[in-house]
C-alpha positions as CSV (number, residue, x, y, z in Angstrom):
1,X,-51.0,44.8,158.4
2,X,-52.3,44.1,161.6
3,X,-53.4,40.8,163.2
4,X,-54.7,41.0,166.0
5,X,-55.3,37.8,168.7
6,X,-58.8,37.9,168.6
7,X,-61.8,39.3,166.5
8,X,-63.6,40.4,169.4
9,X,-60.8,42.4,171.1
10,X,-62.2,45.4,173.6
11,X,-59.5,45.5,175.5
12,X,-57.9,49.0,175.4
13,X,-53.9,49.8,174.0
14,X,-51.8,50.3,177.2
15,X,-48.1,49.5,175.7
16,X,-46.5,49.7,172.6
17,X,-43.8,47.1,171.8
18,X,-40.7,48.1,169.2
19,X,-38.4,45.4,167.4
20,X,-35.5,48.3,166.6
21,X,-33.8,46.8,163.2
22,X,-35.7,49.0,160.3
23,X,-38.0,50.3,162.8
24,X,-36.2,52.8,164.5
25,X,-33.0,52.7,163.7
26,X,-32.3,51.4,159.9
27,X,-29.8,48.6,159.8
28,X,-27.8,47.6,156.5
29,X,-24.7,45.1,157.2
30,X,-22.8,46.4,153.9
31,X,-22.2,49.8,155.4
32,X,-19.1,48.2,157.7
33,X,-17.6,46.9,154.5
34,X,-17.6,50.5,152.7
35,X,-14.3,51.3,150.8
36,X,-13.1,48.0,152.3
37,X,-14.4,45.7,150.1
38,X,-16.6,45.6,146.9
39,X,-20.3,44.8,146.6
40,X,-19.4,41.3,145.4
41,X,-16.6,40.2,147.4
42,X,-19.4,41.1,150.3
43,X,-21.9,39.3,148.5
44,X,-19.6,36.1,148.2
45,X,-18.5,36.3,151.9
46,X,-22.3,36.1,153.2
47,X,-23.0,33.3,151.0
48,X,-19.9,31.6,152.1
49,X,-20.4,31.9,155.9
50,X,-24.5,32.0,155.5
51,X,-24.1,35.2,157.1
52,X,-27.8,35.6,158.5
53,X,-27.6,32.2,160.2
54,X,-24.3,33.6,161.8
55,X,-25.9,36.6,162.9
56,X,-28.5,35.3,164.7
57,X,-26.8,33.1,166.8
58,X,-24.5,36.0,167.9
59,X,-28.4,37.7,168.5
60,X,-28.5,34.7,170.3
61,X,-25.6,35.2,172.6
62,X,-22.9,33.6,170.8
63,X,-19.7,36.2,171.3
64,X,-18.2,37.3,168.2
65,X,-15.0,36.3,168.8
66,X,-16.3,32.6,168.8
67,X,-18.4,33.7,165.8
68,X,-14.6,34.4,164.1
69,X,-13.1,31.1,165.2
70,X,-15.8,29.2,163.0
71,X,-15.3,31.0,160.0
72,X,-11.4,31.1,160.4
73,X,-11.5,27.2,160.7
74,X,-13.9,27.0,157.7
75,X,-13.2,30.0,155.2
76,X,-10.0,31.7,156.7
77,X,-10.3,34.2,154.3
78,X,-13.3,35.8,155.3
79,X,-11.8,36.0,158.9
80,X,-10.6,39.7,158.7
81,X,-14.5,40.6,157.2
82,X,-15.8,39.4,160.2
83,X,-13.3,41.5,162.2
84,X,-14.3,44.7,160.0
85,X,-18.8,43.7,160.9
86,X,-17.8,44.1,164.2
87,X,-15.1,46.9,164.6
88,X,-17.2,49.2,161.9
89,X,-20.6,48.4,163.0
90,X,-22.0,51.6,163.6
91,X,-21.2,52.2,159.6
92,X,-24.3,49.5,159.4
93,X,-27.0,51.8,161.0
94,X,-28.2,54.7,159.0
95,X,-29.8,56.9,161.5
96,X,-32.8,56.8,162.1
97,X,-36.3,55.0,160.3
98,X,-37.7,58.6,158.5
99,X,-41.2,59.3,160.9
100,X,-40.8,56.9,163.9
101,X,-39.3,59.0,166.8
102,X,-42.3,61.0,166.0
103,X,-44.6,57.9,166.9
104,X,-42.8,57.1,169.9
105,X,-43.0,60.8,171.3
106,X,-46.9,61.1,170.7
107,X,-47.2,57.8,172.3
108,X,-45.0,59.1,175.1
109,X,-46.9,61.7,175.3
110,X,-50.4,59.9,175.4
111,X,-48.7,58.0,178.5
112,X,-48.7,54.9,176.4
113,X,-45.9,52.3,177.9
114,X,-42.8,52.1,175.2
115,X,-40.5,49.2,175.2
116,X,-38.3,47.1,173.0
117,X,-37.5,43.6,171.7
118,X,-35.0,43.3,169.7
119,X,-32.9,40.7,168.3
120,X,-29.2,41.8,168.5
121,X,-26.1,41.3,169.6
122,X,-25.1,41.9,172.9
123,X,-21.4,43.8,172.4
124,X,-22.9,45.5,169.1
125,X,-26.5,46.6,170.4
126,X,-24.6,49.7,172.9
127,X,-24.5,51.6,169.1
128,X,-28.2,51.4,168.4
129,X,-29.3,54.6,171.0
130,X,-26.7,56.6,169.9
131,X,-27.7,55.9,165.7
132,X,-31.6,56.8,166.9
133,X,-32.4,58.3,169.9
134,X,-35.9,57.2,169.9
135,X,-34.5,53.9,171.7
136,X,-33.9,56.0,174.4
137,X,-37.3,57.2,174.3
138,X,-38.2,53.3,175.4
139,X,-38.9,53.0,179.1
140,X,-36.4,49.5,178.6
141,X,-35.3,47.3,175.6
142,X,-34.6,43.0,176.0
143,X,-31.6,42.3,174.0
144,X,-31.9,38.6,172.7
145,X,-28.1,38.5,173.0
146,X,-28.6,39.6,176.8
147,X,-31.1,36.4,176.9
148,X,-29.8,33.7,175.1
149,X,-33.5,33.4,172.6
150,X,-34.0,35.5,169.3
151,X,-37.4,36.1,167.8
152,X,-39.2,33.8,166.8
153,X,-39.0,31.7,169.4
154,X,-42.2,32.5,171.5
155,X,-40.4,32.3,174.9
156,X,-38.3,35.7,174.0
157,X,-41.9,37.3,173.5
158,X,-43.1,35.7,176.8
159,X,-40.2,36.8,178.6
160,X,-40.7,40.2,177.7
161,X,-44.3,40.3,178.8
162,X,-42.9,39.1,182.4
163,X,-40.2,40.8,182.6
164,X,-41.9,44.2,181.8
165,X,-45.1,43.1,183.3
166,X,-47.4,43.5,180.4
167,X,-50.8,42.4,178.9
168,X,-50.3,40.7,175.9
169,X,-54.0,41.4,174.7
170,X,-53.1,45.2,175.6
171,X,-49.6,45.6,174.1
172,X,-48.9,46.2,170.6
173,X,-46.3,44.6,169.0
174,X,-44.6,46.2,165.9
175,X,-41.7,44.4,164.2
176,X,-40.7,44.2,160.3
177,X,-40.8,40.7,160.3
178,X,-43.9,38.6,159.3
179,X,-42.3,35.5,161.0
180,X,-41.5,37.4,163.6
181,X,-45.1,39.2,164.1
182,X,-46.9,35.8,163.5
183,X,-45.3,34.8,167.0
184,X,-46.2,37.3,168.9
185,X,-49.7,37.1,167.6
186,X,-50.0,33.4,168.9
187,X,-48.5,34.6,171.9
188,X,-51.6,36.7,172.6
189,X,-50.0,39.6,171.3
190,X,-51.7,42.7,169.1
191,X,-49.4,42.3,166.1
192,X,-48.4,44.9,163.4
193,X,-46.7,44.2,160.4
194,X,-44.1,47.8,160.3
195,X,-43.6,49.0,156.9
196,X,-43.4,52.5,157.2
197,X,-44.2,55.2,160.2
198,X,-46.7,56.5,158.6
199,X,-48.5,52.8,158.3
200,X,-47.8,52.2,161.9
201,X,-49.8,55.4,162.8
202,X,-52.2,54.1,160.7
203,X,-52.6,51.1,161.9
204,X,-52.4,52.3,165.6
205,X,-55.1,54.9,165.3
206,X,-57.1,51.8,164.0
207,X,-56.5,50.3,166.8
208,X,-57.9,52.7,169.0
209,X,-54.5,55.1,169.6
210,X,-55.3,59.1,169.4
211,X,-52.2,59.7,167.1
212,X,-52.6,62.4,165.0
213,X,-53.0,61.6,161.2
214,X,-50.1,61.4,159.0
């Protein structure tokens, strides 16, 4: 799905923009708690502590640690699960999204600018290059927990455009999130909807990208 900024766009694709969670590098929070705990106690915990909204404010910038101290004053027994996200994170990314690297080497290779913008933690996001190397691949990545914002908030997709000196009506944005693609669209963004790699070759040759077909 692609939604682009205006109907009339002419302007030509000069940069690529990457959300990383399940679009390079697949990301499942019940890997840390593997052989540690069952499928339900896990359940339980991240209904207790509303795990997402917890998440995002350490994507935010909130530290961990601090992240621990609220749930030990409010449900001290999901403490040490907290302790295990963070000390067993990399058992939460998978490798890499099957097809992607692939995209970001053609586009590489077209001398297409590659960045990312993701929404992560700060002490957790060093494990995301070494799970898929196509982050690597990006010329740089912001780090919403470097930043203090998280997508959606449109100034984390303005900063980005500053800060790596790009055209919003020339940049592609490709993120799994709707809410999160709807944002950058506003922001003047050309805004892809990832589902698979395959799609998002799809959808950038429609937009005027010589990728091959998949």
């Amino acid at each position: 799905m692609t939604i682009e900024p205006a109907a009339d766009r002419q302007e030509p694709v000069e940069a690529v923009l990457f959300d990383l969670g399940n679009v390079l590098v697949r990301w499942d929070p019940h890997g840390a708690f593997e052989g540690i705990a069952s499928r339900d106690d896990v359940e339980r915990f991240f209904a207790d502590v509303d795990f997402p909204r917890l998440n995002l404010r350490a994507d935010a910038g909130l530290s961990w640690a601090d992240v621990r101290d609220e749930v030990a004053a409010t449900h001290p027994h999901h403490a040490p699960l907290i302790d295990a996200y963070v000390t067993r994170f990399a058992a939460t990314l998978a490798g890499p999204v099957p097809g992607s690297e692939d995209v970001v080497r053609e586009l590489r290779a077209l001398g297409l600018r590659l960045y990312g913008l993701t929404n992560w933690s700060a002490e957790t996001y060093p494990h995301g290059p070494v799970a898929a190397p196509a982050i690597g691949l990006l010329e740089d990545v912001l780090v919403s927990g470097r930043e203090g914002l998280v997508k959606p908030d449109p100034a984390i997709f303005e900063r980005a455009a500053e800060r790596f000196g790009l055209d919003p009506a020339r940049t592609v944005f490709v993120d799994d999130s709707p809410a999160n693609v709807e944002a950058a669209a506003r922001v003047g963004f050309v805004a892809v909807r990832f589902t698979t790699a395959g799609a998002l070759r799809r959808d950038l040759r429609g937009l005027g990208v010589s990728l091959a077909g998949s």
